[in-house]
C-alpha positions in Angstrom: 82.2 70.0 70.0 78.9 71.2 71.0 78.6 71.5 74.4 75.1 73.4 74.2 76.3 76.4 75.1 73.8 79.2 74.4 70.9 77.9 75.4 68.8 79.8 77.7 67.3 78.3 81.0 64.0 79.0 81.5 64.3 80.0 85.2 66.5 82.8 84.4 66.7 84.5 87.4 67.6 88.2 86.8 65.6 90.0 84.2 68.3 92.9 83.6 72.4 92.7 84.3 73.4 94.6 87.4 75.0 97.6 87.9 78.5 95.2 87.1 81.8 95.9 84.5 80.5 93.2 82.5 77.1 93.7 82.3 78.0 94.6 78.4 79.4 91.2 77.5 77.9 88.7 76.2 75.5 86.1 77.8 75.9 82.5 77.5 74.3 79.2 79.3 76.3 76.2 80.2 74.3 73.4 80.9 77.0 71.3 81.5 77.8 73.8 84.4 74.8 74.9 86.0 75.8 78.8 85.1 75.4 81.4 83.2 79.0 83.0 82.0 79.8 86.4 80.8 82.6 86.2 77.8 85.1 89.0 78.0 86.1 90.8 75.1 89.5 88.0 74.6 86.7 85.2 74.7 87.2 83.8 78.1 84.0 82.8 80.1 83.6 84.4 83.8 80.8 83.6 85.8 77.7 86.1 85.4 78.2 87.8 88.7 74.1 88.0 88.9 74.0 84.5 88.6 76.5 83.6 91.5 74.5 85.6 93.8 71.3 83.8 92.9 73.1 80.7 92.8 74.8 81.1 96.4 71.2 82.1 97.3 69.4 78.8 96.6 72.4 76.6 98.0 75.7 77.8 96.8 77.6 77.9 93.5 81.9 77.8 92.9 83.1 80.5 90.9 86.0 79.0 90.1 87.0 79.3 86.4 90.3 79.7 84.3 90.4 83.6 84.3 92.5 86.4 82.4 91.6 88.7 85.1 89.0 90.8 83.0 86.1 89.8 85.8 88.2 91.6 88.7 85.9 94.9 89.1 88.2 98.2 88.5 88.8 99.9 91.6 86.2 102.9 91.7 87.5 106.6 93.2 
């Protein structure tokens, strides 16, 4: 199924990933969602945590997903 994931928007909003844990990982568009997502190294799509913030700042965004936990931040000393 083809779902057109991949694409890229062409109002990306962020020209470089923030300073973010999965700022490595790679980049993909959903159209279907409105989103860019960040897949984590076991293949599961988290939202791009640059795009919720741009998303919440031009009228809000949910950032609910089905998550393995990989886009929890680890705790910093």
């Amino acid at each position: 199924m083809d779902d057109g994931a991949g694409a890229i928007r062409r109002d990306f909003p962020f020209p470089e990933a923030g300073d973010h844990h999965m700022r490595e990982w790679p980049l993909v568009w959903h159209p279907a969602r409105g989103h860019f997502e960040r897949t984590c190294p076991h293949g599961v799509g988290h939202p791009d945590p640059d795009d919720v913030l741009y998303l919440q700042s031009v009228g809000g965004v949910s950032g609910a997903h089905p998550c393995d936990g990989c886009c929890i931040a680890p705790l910093r000393d």
